[in-house]
N, CA, C and O atoms as a CHARMM CRD file, in Angstrom:
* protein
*
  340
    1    1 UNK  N     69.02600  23.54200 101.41000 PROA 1      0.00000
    2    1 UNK  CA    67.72500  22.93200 101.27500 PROA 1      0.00000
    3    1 UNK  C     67.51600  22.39500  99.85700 PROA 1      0.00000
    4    1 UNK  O     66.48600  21.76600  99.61200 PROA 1      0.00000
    5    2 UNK  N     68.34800  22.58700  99.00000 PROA 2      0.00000
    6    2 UNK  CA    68.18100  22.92800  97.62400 PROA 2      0.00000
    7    2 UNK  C     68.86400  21.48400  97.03100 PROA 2      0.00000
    8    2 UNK  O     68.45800  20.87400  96.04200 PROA 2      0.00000
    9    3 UNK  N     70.06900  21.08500  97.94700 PROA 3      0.00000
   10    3 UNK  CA    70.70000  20.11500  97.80500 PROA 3      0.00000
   11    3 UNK  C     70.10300  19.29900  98.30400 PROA 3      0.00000
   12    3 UNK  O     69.92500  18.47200  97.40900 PROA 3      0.00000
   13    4 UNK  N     69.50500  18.84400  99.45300 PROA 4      0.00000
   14    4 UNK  CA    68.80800  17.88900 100.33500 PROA 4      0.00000
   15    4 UNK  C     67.61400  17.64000  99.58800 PROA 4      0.00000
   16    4 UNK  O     67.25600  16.47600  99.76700 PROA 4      0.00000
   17    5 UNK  N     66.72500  18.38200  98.68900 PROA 5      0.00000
   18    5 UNK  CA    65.63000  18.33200  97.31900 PROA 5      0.00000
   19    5 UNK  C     66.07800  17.24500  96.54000 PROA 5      0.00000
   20    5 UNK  O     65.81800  16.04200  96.57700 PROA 5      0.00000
   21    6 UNK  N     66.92000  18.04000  95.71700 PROA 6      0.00000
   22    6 UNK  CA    67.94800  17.28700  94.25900 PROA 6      0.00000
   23    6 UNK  C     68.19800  16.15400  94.90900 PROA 6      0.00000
   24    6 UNK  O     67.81300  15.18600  94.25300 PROA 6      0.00000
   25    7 UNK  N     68.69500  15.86500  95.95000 PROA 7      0.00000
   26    7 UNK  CA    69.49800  14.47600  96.55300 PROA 7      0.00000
   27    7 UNK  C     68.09000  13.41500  96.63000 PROA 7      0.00000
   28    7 UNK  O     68.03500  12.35600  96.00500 PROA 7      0.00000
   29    8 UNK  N     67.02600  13.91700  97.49500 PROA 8      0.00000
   30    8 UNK  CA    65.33600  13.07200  97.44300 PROA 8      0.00000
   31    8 UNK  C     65.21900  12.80100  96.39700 PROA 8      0.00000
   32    8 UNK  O     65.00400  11.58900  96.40000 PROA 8      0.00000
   33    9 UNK  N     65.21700  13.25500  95.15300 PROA 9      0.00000
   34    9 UNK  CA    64.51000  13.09400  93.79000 PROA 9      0.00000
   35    9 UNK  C     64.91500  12.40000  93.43800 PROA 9      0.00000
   36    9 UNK  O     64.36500  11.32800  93.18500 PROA 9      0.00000
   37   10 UNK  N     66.55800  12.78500  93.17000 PROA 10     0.00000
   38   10 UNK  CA    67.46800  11.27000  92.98100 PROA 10     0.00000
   39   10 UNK  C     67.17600   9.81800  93.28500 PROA 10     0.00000
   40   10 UNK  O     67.20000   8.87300  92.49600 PROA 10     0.00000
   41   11 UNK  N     66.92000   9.81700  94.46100 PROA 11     0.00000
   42   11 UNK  CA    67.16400   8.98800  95.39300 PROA 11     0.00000
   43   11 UNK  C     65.57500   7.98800  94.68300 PROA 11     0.00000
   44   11 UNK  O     65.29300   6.87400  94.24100 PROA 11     0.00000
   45   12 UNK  N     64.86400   9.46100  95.01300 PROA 12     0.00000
   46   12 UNK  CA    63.46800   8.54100  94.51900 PROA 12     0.00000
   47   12 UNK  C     63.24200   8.18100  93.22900 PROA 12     0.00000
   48   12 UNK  O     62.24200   7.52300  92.94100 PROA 12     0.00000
   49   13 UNK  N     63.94400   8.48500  92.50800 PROA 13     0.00000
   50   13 UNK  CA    63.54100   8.21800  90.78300 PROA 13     0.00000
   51   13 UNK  C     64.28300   7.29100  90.80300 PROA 13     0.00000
   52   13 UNK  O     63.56700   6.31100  90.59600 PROA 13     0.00000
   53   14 UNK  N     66.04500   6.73900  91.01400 PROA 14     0.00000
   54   14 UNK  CA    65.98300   5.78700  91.12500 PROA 14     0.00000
   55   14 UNK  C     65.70900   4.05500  91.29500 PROA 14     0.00000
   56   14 UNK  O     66.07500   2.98300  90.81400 PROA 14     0.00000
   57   15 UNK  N     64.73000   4.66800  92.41500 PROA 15     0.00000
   58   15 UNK  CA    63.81800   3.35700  93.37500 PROA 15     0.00000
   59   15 UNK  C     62.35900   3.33100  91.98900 PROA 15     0.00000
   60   15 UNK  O     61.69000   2.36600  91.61900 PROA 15     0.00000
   61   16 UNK  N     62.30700   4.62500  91.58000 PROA 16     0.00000
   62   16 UNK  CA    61.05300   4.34200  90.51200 PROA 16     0.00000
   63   16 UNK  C     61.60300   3.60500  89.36600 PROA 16     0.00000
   64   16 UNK  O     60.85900   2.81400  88.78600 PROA 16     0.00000
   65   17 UNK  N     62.92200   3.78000  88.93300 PROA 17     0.00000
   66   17 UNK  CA    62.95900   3.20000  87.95700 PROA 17     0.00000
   67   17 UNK  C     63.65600   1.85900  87.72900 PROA 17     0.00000
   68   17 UNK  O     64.09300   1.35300  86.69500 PROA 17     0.00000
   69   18 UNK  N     63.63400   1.42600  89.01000 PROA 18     0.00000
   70   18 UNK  CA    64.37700  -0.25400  89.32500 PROA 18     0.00000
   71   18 UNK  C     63.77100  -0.94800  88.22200 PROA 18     0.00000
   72   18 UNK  O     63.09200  -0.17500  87.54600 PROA 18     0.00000
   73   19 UNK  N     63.77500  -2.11000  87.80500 PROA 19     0.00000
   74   19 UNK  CA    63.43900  -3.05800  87.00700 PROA 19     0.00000
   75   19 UNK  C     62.84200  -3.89500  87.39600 PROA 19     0.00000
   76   19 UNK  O     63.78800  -4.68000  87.34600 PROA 19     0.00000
   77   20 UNK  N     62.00600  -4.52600  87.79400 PROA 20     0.00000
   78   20 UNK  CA    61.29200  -5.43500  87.91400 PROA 20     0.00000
   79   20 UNK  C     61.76900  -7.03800  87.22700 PROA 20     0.00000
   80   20 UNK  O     62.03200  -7.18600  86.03400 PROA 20     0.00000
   81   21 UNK  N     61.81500  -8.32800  88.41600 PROA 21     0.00000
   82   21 UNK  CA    62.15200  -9.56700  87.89300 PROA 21     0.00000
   83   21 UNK  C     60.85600 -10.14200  86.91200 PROA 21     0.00000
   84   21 UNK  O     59.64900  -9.90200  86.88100 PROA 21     0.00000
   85   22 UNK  N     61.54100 -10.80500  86.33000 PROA 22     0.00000
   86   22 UNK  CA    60.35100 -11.60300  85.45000 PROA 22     0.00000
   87   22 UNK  C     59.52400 -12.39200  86.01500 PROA 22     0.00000
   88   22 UNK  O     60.05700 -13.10200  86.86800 PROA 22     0.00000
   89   23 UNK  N     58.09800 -12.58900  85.82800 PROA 23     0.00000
   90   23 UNK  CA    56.97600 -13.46100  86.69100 PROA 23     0.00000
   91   23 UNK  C     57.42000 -14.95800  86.43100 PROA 23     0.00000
   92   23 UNK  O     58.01100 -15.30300  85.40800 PROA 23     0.00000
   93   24 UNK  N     57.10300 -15.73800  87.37500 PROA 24     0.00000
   94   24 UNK  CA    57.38000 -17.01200  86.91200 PROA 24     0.00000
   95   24 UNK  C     56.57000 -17.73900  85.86900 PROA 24     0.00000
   96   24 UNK  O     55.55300 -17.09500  85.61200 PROA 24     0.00000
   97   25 UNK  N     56.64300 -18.58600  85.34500 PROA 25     0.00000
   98   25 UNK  CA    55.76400 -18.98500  84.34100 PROA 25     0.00000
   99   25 UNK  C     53.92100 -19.42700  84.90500 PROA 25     0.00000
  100   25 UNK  O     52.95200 -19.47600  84.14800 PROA 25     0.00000
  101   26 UNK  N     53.91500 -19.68800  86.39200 PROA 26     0.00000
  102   26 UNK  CA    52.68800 -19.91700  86.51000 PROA 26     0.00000
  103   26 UNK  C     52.18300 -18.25800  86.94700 PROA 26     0.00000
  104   26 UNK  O     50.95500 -18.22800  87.02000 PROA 26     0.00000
  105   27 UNK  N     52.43900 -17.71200  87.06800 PROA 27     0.00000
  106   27 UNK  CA    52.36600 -15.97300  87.32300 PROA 27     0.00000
  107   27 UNK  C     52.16200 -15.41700  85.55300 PROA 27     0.00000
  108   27 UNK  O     51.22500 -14.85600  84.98300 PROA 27     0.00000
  109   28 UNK  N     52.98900 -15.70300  85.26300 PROA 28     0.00000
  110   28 UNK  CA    52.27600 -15.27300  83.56700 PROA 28     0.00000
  111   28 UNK  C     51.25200 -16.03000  82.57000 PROA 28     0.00000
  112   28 UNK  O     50.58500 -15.54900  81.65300 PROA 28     0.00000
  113   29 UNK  N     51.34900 -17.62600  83.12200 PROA 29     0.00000
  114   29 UNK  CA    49.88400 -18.30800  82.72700 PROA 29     0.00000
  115   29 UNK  C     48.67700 -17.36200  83.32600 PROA 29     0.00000
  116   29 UNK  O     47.94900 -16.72600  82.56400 PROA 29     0.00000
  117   30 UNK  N     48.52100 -17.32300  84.82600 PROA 30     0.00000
  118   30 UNK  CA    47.61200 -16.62700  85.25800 PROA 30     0.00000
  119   30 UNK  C     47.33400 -15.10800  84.68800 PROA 30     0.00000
  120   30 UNK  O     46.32100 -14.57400  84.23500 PROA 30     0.00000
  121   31 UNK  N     48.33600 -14.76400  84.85200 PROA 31     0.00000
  122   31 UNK  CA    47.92900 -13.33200  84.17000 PROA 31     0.00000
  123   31 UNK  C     47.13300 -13.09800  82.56500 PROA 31     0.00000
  124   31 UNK  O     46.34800 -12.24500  82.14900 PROA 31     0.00000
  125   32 UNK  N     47.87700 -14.49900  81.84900 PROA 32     0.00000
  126   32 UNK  CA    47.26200 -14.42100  80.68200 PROA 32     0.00000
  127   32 UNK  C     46.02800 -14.74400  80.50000 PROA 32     0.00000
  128   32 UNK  O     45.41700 -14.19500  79.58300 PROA 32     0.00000
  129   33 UNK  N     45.28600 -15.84400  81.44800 PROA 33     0.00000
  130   33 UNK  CA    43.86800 -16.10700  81.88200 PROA 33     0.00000
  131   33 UNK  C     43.16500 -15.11000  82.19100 PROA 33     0.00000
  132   33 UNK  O     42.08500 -14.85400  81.66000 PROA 33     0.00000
  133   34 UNK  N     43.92000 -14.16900  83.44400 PROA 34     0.00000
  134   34 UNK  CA    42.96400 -13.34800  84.03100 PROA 34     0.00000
  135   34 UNK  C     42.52600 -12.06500  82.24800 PROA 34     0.00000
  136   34 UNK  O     41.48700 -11.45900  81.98600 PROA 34     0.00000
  137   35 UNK  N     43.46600 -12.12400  81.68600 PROA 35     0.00000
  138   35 UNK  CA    43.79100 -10.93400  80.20100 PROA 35     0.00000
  139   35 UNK  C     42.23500 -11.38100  79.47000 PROA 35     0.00000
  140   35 UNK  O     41.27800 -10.67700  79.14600 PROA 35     0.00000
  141   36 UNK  N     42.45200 -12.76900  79.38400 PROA 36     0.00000
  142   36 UNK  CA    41.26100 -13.33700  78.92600 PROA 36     0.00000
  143   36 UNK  C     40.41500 -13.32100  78.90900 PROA 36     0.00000
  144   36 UNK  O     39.69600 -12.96700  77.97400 PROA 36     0.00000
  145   37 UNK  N     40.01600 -13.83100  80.29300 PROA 37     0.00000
  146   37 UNK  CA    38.57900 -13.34000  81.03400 PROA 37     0.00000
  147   37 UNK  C     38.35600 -11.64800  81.02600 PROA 37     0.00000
  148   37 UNK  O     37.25400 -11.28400  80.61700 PROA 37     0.00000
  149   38 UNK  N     39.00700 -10.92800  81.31100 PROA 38     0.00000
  150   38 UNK  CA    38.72200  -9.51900  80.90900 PROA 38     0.00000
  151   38 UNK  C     38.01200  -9.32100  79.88100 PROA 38     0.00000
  152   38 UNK  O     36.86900  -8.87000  79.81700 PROA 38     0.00000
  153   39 UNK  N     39.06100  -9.84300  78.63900 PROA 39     0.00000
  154   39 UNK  CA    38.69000  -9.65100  77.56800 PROA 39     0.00000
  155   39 UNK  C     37.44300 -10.19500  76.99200 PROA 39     0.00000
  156   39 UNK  O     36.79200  -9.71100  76.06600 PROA 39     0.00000
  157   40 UNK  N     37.19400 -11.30000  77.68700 PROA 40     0.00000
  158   40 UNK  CA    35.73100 -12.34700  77.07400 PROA 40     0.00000
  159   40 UNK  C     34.47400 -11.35000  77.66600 PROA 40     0.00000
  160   40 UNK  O     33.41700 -11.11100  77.08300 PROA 40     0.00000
  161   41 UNK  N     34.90700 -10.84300  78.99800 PROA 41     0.00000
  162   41 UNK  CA    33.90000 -10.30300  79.71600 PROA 41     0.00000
  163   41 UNK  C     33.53100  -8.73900  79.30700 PROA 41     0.00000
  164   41 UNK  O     32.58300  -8.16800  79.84500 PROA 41     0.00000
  165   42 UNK  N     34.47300  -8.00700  78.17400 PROA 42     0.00000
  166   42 UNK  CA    34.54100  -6.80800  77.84600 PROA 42     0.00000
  167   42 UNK  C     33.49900  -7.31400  76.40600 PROA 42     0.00000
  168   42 UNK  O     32.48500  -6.64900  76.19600 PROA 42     0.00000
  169   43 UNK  N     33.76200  -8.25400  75.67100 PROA 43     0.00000
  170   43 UNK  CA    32.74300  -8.56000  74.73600 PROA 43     0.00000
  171   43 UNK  C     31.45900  -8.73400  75.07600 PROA 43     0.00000
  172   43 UNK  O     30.61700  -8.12400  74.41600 PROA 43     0.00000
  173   44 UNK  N     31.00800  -9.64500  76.22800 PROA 44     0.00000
  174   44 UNK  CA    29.77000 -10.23800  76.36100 PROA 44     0.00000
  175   44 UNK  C     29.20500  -8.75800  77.12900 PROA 44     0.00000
  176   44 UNK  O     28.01500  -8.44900  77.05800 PROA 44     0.00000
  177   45 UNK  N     29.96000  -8.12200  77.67500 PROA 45     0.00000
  178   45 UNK  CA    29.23400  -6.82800  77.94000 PROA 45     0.00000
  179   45 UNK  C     28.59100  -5.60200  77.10900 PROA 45     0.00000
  180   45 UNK  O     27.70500  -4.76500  77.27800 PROA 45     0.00000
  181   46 UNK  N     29.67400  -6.01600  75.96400 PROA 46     0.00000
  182   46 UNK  CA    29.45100  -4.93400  74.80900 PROA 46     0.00000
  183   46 UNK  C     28.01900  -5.63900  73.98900 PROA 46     0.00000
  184   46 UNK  O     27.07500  -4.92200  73.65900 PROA 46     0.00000
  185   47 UNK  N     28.04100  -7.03600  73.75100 PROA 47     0.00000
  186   47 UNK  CA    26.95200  -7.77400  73.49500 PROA 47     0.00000
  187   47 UNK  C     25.74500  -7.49100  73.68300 PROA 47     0.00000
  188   47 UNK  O     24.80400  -7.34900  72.90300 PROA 47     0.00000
  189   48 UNK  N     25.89200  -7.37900  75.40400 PROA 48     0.00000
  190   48 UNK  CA    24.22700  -7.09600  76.21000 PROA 48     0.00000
  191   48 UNK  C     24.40100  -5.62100  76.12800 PROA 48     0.00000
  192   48 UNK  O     23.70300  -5.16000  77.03000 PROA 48     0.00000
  193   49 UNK  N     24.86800  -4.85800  75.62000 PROA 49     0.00000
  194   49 UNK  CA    24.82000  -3.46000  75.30100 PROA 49     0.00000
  195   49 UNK  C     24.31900  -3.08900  74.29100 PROA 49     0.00000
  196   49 UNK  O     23.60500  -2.08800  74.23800 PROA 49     0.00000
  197   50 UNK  N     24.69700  -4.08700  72.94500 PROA 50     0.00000
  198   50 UNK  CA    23.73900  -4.05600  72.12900 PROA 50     0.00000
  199   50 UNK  C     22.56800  -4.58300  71.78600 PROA 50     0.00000
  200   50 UNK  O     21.73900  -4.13100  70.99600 PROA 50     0.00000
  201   51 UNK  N     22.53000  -5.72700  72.52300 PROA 51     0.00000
  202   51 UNK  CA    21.09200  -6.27700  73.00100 PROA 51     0.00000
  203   51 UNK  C     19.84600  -4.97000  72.94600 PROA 51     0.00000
  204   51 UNK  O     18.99700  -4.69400  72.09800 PROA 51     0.00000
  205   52 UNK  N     20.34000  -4.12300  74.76900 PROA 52     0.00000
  206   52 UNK  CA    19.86800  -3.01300  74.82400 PROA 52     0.00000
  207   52 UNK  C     19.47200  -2.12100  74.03600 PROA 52     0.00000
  208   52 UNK  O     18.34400  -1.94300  73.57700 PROA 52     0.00000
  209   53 UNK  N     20.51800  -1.49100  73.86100 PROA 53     0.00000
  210   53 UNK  CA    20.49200  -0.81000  72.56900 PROA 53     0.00000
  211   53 UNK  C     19.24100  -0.86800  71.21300 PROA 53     0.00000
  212   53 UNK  O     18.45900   0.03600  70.91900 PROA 53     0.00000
  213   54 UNK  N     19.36500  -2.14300  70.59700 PROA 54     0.00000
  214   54 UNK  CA    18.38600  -2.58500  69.84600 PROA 54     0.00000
  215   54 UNK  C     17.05400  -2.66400  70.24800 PROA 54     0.00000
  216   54 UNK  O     16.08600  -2.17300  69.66600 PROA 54     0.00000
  217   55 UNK  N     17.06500  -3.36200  71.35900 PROA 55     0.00000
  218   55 UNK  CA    15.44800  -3.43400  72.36900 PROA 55     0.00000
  219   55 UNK  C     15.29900  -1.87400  72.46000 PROA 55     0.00000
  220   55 UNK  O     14.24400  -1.55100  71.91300 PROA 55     0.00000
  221   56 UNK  N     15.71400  -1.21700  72.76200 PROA 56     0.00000
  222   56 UNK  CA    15.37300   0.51700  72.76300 PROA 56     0.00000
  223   56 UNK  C     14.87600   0.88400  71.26100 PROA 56     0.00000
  224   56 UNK  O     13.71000   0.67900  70.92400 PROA 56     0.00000
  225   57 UNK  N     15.68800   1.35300  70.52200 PROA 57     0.00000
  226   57 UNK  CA    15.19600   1.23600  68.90600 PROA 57     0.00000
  227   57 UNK  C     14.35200   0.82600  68.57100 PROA 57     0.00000
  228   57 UNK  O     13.89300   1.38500  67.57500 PROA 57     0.00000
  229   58 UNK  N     13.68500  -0.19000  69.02800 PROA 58     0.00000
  230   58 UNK  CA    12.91600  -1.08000  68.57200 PROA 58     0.00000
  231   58 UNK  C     11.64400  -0.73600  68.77200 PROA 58     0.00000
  232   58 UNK  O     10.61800  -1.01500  68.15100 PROA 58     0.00000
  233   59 UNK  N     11.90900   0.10200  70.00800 PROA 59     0.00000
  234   59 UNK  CA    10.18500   0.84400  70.95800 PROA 59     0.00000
  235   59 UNK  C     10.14900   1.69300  70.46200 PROA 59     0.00000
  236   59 UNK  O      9.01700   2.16800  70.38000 PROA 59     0.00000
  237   60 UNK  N     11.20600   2.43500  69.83800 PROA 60     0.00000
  238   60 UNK  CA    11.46800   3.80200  69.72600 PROA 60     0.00000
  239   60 UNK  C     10.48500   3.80600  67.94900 PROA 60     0.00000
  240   60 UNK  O      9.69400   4.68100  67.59600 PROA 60     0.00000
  241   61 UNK  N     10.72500   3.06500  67.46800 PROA 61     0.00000
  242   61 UNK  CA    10.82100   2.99400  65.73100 PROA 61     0.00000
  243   61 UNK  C      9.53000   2.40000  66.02300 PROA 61     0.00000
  244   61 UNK  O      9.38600   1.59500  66.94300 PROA 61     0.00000
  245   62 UNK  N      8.79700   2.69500  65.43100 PROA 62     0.00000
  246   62 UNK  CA     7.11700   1.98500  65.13500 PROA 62     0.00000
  247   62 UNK  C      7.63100   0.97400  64.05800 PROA 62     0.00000
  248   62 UNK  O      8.74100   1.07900  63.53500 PROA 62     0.00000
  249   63 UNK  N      6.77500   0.03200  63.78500 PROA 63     0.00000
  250   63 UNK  CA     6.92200  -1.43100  63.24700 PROA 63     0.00000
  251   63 UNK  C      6.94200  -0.87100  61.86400 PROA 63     0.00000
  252   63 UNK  O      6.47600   0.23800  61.60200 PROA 63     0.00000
  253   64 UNK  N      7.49600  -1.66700  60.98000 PROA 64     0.00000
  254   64 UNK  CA     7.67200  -1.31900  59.54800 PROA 64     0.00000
  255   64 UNK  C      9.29900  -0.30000  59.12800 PROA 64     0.00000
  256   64 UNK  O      9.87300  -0.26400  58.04000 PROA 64     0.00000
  257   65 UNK  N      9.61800   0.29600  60.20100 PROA 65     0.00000
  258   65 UNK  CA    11.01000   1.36800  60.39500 PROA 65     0.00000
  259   65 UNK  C     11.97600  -0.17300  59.90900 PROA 65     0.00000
  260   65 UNK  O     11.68700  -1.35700  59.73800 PROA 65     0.00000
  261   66 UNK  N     13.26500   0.69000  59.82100 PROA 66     0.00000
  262   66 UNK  CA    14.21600  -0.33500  59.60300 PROA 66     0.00000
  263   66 UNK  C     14.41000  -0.86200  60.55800 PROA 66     0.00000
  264   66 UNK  O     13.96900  -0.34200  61.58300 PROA 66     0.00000
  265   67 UNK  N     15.20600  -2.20900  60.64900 PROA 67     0.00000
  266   67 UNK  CA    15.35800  -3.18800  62.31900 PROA 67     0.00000
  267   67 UNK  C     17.07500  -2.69400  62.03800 PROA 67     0.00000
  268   67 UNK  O     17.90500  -2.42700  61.16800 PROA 67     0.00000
  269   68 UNK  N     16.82800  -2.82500  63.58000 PROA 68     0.00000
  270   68 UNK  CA    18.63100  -2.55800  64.20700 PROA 68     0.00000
  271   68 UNK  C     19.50300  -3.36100  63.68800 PROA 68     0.00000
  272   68 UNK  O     19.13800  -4.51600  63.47200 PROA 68     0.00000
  273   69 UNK  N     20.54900  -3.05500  63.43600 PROA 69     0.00000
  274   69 UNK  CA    22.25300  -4.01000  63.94000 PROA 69     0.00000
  275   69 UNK  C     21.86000  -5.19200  64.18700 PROA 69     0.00000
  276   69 UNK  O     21.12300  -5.23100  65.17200 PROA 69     0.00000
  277   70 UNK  N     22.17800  -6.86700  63.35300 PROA 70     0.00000
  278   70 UNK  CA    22.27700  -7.64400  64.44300 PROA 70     0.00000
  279   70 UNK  C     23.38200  -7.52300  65.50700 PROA 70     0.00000
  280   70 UNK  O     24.42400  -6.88600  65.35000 PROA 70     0.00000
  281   71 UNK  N     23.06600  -8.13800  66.49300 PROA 71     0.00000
  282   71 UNK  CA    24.60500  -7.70900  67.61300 PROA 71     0.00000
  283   71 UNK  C     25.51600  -9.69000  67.26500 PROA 71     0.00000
  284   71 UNK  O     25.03300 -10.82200  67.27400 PROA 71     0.00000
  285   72 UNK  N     26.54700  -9.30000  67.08300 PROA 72     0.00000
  286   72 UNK  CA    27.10600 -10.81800  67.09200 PROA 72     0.00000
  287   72 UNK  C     27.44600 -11.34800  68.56400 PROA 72     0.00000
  288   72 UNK  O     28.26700 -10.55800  69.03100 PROA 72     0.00000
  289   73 UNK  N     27.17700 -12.28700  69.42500 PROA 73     0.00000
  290   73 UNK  CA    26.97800 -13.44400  70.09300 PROA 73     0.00000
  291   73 UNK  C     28.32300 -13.72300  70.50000 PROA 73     0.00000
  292   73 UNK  O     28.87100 -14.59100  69.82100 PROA 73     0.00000
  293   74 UNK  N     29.06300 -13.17900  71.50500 PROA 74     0.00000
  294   74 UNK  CA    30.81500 -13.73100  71.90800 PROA 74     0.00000
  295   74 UNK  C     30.87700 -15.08200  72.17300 PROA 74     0.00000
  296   74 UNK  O     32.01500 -15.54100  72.06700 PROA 74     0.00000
  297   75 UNK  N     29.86600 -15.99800  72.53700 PROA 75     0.00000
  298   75 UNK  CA    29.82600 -17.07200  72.51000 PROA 75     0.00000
  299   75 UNK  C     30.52800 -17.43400  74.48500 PROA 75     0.00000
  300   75 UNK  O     30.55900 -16.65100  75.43400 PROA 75     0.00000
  301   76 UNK  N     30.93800 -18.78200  74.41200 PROA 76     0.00000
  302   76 UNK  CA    31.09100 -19.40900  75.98100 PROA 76     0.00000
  303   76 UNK  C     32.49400 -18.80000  76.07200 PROA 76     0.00000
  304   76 UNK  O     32.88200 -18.50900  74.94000 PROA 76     0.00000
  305   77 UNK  N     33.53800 -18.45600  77.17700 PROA 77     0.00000
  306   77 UNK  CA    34.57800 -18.28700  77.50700 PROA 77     0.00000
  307   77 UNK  C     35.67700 -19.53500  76.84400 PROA 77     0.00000
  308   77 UNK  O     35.21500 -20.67600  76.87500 PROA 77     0.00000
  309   78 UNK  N     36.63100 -19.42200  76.44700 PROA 78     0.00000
  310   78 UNK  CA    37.79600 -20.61300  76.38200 PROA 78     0.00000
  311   78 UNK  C     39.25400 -20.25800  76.81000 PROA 78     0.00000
  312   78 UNK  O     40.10700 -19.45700  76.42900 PROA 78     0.00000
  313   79 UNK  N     39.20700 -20.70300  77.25700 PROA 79     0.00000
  314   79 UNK  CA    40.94700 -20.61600  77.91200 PROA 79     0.00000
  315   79 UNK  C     41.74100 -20.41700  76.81600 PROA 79     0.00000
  316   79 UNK  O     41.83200 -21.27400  75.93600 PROA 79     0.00000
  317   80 UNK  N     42.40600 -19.22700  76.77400 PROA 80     0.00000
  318   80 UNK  CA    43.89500 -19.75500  75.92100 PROA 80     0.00000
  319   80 UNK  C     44.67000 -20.84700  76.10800 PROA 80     0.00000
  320   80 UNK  O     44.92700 -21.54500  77.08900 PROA 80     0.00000
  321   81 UNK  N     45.05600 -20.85600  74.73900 PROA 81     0.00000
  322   81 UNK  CA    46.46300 -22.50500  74.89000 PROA 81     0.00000
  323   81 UNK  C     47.38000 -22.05400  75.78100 PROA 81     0.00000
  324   81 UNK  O     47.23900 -20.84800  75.98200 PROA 81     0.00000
  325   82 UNK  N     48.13600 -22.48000  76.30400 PROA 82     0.00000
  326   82 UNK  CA    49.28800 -22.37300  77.19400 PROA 82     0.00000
  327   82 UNK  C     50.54800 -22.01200  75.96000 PROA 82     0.00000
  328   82 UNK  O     50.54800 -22.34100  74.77400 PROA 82     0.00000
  329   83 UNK  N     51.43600 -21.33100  76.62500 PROA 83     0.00000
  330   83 UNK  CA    52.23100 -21.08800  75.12600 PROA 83     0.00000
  331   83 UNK  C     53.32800 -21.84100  75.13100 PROA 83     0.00000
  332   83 UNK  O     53.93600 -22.14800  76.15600 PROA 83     0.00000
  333   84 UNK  N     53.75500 -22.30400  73.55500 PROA 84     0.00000
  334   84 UNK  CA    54.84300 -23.41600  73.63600 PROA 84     0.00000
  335   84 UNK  C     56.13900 -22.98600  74.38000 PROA 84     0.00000
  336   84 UNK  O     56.41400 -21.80100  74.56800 PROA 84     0.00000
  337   85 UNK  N     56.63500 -23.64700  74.64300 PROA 85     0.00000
  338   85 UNK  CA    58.20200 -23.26800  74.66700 PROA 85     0.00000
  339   85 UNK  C     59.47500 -24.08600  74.20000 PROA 85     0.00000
  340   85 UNK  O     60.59900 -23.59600  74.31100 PROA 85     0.00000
């Protein structure tokens, strides 16, 4: 039973550790877009977080208290350049 174990594991770590082919170039454009948009969308979230954030403080602190953080503005989405080759 012990052998028929060891032999599965094998068998399966193998298959885990195959290699993977390289994406084609429109498969890694996309991926680098989708990286993008993540990334644009992880800012403008953190943005309206501090938006929040500040609008809270703001109720919180009677007038004359210090004013919050400005929050900086990620601005519109832009595509990355395509990369040379």
């Amino acid at each position: 039973m012990k052998k028929l174990t060891v032999l599965l594991m094998t068998l399966v770590s193998g298959v885990a550790l195959a290699k993977l082919p390289t994406p084609s170039p429109e498969a890694a454009a996309a991926a680098d877009l989708a990286k993008a948009r993540s990334a644009h969308g992880d800012k403008v979230g953190g943005y309206k977080l501090c938006l929040s954030q500040n609008e809270v403080a703001n109720k919180f602190k009677k007038a004359g208290a210090a004013a919050p953080a400005a929050c900086a503005n990620p601005g519109p989405f832009v595509a990355p350049a395509p990369a040379a080759k």
